[in-house]
C-alpha positions in Angstrom: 138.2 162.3 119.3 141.7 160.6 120.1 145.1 160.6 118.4 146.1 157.6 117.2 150.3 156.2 116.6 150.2 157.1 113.1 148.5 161.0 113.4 144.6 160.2 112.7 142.0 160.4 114.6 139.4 157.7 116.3 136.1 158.4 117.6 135.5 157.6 121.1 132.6 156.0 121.6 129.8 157.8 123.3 128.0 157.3 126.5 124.9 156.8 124.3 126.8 154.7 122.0 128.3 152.3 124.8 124.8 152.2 125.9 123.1 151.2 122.6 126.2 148.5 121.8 126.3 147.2 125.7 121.9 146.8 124.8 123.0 144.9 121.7 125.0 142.2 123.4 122.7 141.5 125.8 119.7 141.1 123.0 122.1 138.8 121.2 123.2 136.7 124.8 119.5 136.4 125.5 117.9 135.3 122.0 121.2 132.8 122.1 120.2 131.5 125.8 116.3 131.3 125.3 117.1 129.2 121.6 119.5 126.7 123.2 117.4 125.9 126.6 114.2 125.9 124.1 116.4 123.7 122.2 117.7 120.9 125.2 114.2 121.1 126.8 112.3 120.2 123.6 114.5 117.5 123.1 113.6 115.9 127.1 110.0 116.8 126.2 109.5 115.6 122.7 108.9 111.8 122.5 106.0 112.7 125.4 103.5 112.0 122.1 105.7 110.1 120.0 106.6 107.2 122.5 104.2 104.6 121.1 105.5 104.9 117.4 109.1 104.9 119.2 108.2 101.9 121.1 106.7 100.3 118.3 109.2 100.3 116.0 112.0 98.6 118.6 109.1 96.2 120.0 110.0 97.9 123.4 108.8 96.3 126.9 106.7 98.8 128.8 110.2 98.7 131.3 112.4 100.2 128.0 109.5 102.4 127.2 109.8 104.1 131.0 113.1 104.4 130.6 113.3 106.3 127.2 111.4 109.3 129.2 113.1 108.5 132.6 116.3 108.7 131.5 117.0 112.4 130.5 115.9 113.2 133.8 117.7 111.4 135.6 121.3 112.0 134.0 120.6 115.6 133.9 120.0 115.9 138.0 123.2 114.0 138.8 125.0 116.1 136.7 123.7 119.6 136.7 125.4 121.3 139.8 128.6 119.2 138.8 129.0 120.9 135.7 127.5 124.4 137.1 130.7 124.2 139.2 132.8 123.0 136.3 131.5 126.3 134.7 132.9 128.3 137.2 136.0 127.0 136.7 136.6 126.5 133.4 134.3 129.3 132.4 130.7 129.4 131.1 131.9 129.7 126.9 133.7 126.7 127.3 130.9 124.5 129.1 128.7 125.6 126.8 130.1 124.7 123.6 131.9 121.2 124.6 127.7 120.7 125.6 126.0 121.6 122.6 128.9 119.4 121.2 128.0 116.2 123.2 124.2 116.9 122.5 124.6 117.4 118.6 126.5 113.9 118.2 124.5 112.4 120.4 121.2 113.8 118.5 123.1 112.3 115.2 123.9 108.9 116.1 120.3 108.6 117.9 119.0 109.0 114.5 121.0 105.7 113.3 120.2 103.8 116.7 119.5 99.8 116.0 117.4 98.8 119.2 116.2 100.4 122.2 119.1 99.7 124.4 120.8 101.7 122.1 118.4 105.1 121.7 118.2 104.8 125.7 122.3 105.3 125.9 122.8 107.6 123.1 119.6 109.7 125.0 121.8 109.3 128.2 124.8 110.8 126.5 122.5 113.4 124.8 121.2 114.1 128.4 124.7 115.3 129.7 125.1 117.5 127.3 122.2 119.3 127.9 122.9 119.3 131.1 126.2 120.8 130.4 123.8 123.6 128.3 121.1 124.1 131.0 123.7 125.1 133.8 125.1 127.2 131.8 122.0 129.4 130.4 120.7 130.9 133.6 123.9 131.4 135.0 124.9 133.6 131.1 121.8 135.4 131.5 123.2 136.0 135.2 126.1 137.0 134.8 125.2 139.5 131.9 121.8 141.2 133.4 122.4 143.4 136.4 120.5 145.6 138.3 116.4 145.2 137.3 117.3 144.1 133.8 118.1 140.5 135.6 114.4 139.9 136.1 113.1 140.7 132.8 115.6 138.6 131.2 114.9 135.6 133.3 111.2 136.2 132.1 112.4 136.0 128.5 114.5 132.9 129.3 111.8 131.3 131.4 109.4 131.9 128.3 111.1 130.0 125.9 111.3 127.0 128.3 107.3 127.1 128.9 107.3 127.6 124.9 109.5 124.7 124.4 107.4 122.3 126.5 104.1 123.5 125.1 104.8 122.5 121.5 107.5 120.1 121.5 105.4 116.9 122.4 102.9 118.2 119.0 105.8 118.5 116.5 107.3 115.3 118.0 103.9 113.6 116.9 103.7 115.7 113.4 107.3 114.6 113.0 107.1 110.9 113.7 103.8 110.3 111.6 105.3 112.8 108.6 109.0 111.7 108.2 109.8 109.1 110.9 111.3 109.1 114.3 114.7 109.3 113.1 113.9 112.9 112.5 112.9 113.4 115.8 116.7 113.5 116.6 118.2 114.9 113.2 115.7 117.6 113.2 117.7 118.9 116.5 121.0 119.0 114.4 120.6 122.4 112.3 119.3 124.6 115.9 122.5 123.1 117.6 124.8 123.7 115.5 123.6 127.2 114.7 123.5 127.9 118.4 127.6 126.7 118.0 128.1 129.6 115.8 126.7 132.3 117.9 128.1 130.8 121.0 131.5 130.7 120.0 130.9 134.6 118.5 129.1 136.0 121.6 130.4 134.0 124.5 133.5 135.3 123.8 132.5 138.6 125.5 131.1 137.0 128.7 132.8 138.4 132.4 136.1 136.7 133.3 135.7 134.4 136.2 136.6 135.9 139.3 140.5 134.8 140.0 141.2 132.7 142.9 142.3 129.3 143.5 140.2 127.1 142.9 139.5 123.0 142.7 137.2 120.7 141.5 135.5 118.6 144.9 135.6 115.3 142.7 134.4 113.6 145.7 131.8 115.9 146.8 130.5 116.2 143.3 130.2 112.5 142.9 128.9 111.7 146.0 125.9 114.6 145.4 125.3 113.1 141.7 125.0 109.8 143.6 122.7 111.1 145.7 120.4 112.9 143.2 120.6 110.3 141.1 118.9 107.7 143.9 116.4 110.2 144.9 114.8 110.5 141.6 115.3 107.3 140.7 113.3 106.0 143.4 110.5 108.6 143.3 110.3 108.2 139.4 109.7 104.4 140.2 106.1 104.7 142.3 104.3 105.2 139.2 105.5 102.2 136.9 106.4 99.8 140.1 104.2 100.5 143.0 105.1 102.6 146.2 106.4 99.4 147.9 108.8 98.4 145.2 112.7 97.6 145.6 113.0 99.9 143.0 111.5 102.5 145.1 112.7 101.3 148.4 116.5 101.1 147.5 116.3 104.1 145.6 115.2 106.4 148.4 117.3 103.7 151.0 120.6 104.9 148.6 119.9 108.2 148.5 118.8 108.9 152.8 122.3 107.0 153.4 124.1 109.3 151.5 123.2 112.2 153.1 125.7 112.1 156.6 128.1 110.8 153.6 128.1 114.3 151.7 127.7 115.9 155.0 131.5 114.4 156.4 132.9 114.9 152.4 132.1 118.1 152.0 133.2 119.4 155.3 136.7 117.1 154.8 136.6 119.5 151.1 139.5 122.2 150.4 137.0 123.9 148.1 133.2 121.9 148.4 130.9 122.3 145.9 128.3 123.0 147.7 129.7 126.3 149.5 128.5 126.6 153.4 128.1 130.3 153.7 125.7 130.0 150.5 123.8 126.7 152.6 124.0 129.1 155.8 122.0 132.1 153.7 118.8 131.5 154.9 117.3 133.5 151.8 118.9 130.8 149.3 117.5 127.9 151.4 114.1 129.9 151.6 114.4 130.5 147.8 115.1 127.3 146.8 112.4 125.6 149.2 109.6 127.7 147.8 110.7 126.6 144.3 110.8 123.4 145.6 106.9 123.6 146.5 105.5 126.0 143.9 107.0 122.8 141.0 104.1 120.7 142.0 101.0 122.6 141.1 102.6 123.0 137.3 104.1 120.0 137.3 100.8 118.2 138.1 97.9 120.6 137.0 98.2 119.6 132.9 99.0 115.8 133.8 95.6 116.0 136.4 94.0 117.9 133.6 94.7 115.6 130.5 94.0 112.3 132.4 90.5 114.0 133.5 89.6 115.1 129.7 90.1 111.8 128.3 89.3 109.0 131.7 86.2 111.0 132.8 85.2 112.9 129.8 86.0 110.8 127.5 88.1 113.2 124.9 90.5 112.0 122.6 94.5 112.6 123.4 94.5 115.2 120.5 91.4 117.1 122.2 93.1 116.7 125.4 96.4 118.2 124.7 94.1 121.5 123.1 92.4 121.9 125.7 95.6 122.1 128.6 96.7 124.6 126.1 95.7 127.5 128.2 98.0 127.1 131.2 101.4 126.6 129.1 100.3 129.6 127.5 99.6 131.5 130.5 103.0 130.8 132.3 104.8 131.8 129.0 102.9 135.1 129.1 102.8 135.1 133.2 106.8 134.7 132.3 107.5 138.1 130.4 105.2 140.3 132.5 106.4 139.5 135.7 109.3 142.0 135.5 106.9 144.7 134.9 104.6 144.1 137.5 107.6 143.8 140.0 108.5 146.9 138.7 105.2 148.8 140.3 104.6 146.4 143.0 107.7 145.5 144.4 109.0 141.4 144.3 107.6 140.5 147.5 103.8 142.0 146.5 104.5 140.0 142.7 105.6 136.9 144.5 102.5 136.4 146.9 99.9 138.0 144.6 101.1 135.4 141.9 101.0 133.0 144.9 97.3 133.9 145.6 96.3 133.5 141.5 97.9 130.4 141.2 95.5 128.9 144.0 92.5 130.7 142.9 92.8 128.8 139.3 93.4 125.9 141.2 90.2 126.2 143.3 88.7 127.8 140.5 89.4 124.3 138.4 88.9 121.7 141.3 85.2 123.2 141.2 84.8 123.0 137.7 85.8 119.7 137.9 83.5 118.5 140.8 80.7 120.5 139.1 80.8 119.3 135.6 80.9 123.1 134.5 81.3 124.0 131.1 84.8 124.5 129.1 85.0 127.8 129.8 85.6 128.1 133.4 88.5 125.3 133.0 90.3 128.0 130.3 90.0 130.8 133.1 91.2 128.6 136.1 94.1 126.9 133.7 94.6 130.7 132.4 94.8 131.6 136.0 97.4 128.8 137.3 99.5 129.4 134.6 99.5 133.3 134.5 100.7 132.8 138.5 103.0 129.8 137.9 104.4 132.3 135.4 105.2 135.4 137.7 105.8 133.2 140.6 109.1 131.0 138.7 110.4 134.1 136.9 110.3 136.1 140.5 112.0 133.4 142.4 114.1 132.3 139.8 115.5 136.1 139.6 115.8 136.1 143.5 117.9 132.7 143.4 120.1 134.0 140.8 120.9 137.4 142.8 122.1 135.0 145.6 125.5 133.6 143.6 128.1 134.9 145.2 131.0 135.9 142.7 132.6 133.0 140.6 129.4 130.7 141.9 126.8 131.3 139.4 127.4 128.4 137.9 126.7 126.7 141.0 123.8 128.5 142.3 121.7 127.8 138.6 122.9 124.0 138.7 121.3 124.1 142.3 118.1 125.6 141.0 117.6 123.1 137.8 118.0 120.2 140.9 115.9 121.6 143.1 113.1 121.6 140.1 113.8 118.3 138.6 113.4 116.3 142.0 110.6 118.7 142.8 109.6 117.7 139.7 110.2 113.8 139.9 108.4 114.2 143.7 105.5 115.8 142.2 104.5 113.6 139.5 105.0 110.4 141.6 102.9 111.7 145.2 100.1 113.2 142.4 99.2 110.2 140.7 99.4 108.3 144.0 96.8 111.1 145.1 94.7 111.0 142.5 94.2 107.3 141.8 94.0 106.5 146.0 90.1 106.5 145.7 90.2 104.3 142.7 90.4 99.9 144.0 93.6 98.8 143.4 92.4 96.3 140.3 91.3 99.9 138.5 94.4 101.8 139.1 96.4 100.6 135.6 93.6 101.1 133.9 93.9 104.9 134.8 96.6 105.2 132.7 95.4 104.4 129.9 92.1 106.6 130.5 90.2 103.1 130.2 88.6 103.1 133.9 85.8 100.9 133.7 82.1 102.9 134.0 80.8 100.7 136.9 84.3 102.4 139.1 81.9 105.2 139.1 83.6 108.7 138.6 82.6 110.0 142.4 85.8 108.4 143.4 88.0 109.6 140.8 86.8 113.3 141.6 87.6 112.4 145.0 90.9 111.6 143.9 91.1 114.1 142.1 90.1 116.9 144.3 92.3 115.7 147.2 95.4 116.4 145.0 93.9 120.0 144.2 93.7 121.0 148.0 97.8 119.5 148.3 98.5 121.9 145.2 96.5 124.8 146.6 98.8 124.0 150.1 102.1 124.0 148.1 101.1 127.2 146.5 100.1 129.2 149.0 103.1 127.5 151.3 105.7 128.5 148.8 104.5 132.2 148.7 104.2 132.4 152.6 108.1 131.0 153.0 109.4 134.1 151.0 107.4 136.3 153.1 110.0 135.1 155.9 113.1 136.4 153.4 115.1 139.3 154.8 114.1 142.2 152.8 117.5 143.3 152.2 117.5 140.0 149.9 114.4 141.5 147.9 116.7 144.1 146.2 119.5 143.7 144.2 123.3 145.2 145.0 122.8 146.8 141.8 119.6 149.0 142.4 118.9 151.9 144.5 118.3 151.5 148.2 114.5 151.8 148.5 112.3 154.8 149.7 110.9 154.9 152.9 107.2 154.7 151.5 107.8 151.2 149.4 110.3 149.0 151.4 108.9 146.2 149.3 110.4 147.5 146.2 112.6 144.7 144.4 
C-alpha cells in the first residue's frame, strides 16, 4: 500500500497483477493487428471471384479488368517501406489511424463509383491506405512482443492473413451475387471503422519512438517507390502482354536504371531510408532473400492447383476453389504452431524441417499429378505445402522482425511486405510462363480460361506443369539452406537466455 496527498491509501499493483494487465494489452494489440491486416488483405483479395460481375457491370476491356487486380499491388509496393519509415517518425498510432482513415473513404466512395476508371483510382487510393495499415501491423506486433512471445504472435498475425485470403475471394462472390458489388466495398466500412475505435484506445499505449534526430529521405523514398513500382509493373505484365512486351521491357528497363540511381541518393542522404549498417547485416539480407524464395511455392501452388482441377480435370471454378482448400488451411494452422515447435526444436531445426515438408508436399503433389492419383493424396501434399509454408513464413518473419534496430521497425516490416509482394509479382509471372511453355503458342490463352483444346493433349501440360514443381521444390529447399548460413547469434533474441551448451540451435 501507498499514501496518497490527501491521507488514503492506493494499492500497488502486484508483480502478478502487472503481469496479468501487461498479458491483457498484448491480447487486445494482437486481436486489433490480426482484424485490421485480415481486413486490408481481404479487401486486395476479394474481387479474385467477383471480377466478371465487376467487369460486367462497367463493360470493362480485359486491359481495365487487369488493372482492377493489378493495381492494389502495385500502389502498396511503392509505398510500403515509405510509410514504414514515416511510422518511425511520426509514430506507429498515428500511421495507423490516418490509414484506416484513407482506406474507409476510399471503401465508401468505391461503393458510388460511375465507370471503371473511377473504381480503379478510388482502389488506388484505398491501396495507400492499406499500405499505410500493413507497415504498421507487424512492426505493432514488434514492437509490443519481446523475448519468445515475438514468434507466437507473428503466428497469430500471420494466421489471420492466410485466413483472410482463404475466404475473402468466396464472400466476394456470395456478396456480389446476394446484394451487389457495391457491397463489396461498403461491407469493409463497419470492420474499419471499429478497428478506429480500438486503435485510437489501444495504440495509445504503444513504446515512444526512440529520440533522435531524425528526417524524412524524400528523395531516397521516391526514388525506391519508383523503383518498386517498375519492377512489379513489368513482371505483372508477362501474363496479360507477353514476355517481350514494352510493357514488360520498359518496366524492368525503368526499374534496372534506377538502381546505381538509389545507390548515389542514398549515400548523398543525411538520414537514408534504407539504413546501411541494416543492408551490411548479412542475416537481414539472408532473411529477406530466403523470404524472397520460399513466396513462390505458396504463391504458385493453389494458382498451378486450380488451373489443373478445372483445364485438365475438367472441374468447375466452385469445385476448384474446394478443393485448394487444404493448403490455405494448412499455412493458417502451420502459422500458430510454429512457435511451439520452435520452442522444442530450436528456429534453425523449425526453419529447415518446415523447409523439407514444404518440398515433400510439393513432390508429393507433382506425382499425383503426373499419376492421375486419387483426391486424397492431393489433400495430404496440399496439407503438407501449407503446414510448411506455414512454419517456414511465421519463423522467418519472426527472425526479420528481431533484426530492426531501435526506432527502425517500421522500416524493417515495410521491407519485408516488398520483399513478398515483388516475390510475389515474380512468382506468379515466371510460373505461368513455366507452366504453359510446353503448350503451342496458339493454345496458351486458351489456358486461362481452362478451355485448352483435347487434341493439345494433356502430356504437355503435365510437362509444364511438373517443370514448375521441380523450380518450387528448388526455391524451397534453397530458401531453408540460405538460413543455414545465418550467424547463430541471430537465431536468438536479445531478450532470451543465452543458450546451453547441449542446444546451440535454440531460438
Amino acid at each position: 500500500m501507498t499514501a496518497t496527498d490527501n491521507g488514503a491509501t492506493a494499492a500497488t499493483p502486484t508483480p502478478d497483477g502487472a503481469a496479468r494487465a501487461r498479458r491483457s494489452f498484448e491480447l487486445r494489440i494482437l486481436s486489433l493487428v490480426t482484424l485490421s491486416i485480415f481486413l486490408v488483405v481481404s479487401s486486395t483479395s476479394v474481387l479474385a471471384i467477383a471480377l466478371p460481375t465487376v467487369a460486367r457491370h462497367f463493360g470493362a476491356s480485359a486491359f481495365e479488368s487487369t488493372w482492377l487486380l493489378l493495381m492494389p499491388t502495385l500502389v502498396q509496393t511503392c509505398f510500403l517501406i515509405l510509410f514504414g519509415r514515416v511510422a518511425d517518425l511520426v509514430g506507429l498510432r498515428w500511421m495507423f489511424l490516418s490509414g484506416l482513415g484513407v482506406f474507409t473513404v476510399a471503401a465508401v466512395l468505391s461503393g458510388f463509383a460511375g465507370s471503371v476508371v473511377m473504381l480503379i483510382a478510388l482502389g488506388a487510393v484505398q491501396a495507400v491506405g492499406a499500405a499505410m495499415v500493413m507497415c504498421n501491423t507487424g512492426a505493432t506486433v514488434g514492437a509490443v512482443f519481446p523475448g519468445r512471445r515475438l514468434g507466437r504472435a507473428m503466428g497469430v498475425y500471420l494466421a489471420g492473413v492466410s485466413v483472410a485470403q482463404m475466404i475473402a475471394p468466396s464472400v466476394g462472390g456470395l456478396i456480389t451475387g446476394t446484394v451487389g458489388w457495391h457491397w463489396l466495398y461498403w461491407g469493409q466500412v463497419p470492420f474499419a471503422l471499429g478497428c478506429v475505435v480500438l486503435g485510437a484506445r489501444y495504440l495509445a499505449a504503444l513504446p515512444r519512438t526512440p529520440d533522435r534526430t531524425r528526417k524524412l529521405d524524400v528523395r531516397g523514398a521516391l526514388t525506391l517507390s519508383l523503383m518498386s513500382g517498375f519492377l512489379v509493373y513489368g513482371v505483372s505484365s508477362v501474363q496479360s502482354s507477353g514476355l517481350r512486351s514494352w510493357e514488360v521491357v520498359v518496366g524492368l528497363a525503368v526499374a534496372v536504371a534506377l538502381v546505381p540511381v538509389l545507390i548515389v541518393v542514398e549515400s548523398r542522404a543525411e538520414d537514408p531510408i534504407l539504413q546501411a549498417r541494416l543492408l551490411r547485416r548479412g542475416s537481414f539480407l539472408l532473411a529477406n532473400l530466403s523470404n524472397l524464395l520460399s513466396v513462390l511455392p505458396r504463391f504458385e501452388t493453389v494458382l498451378i492447383a486450380g488451373l489443373y482441377y478445372q483445364t485438365v480435370l475438367g472441374d468447375s471454378a466452385v469445385t476448384a476453389g474446394l478443393k485448394v482448400l487444404p493448403l490455405p488451411v494448412g499455412i493458417t494452422v502451420g502459422s500458430l504452431v510454429a512457435d511451439r515447435i520452435a520452442a522444442r526444436r530450436g528456429l534453425r531445426t523449425t526453419a529447415i524441417g518446415a523447409s523439407v515438408t514444404m518440398s515433400a508436399g510439393l513432390g508429393l503433389l507433382a506425382l499425383s499429378f503426373s499419376g492421375g492419383r486419387p483426391y486424397g493424396w492431393h489433400l495430404l501434399a496440399l496439407l503438407a505445402i501449407g503446414l510448411g509454408a506455414g512454419v517456414f513464413s511465421t519463423v522467418n518473419s519472426t527472425l526479420i522482425i528481431r533484426e530492426a534496430p531501435p526506432g527502425e521497425i517500421g522500416t524493417v516490416n515495410g521491407i519485408r511486405l516488398t520483399v513478398m509482394n515483388v516475390g510475389g509479382s515474380v512468382a506468379l509471372a515466371a510460373g505461368l510462363a513455366i507452366a504453359t511453355s510446353s503448350l503451342p503458342a496458339e493454345a496458351r490463352s486458351a489456358f486461362y480460361d481452362a478451355t485448352v483444346p483435347p487434341d493439345t493433349g494433356a502430356g504437355a501440360l503435365i510437362h509444364g506443369f511438373n517443370l514448375l514443381f521441380v523450380v518450387m521444390i528448388v526455391a524451397s529447399l534453397a530458401g531453408g539452406l540460405i538460413l543455414l548460413a545465418r550467424p547463430a547469434s541471430g537465431w536468438a533474441s536479445a531478450d532470451d537466455p543465452p543458450p546451453r551448451k547441449a542446444e546451440p540451435d535454440q531460438g
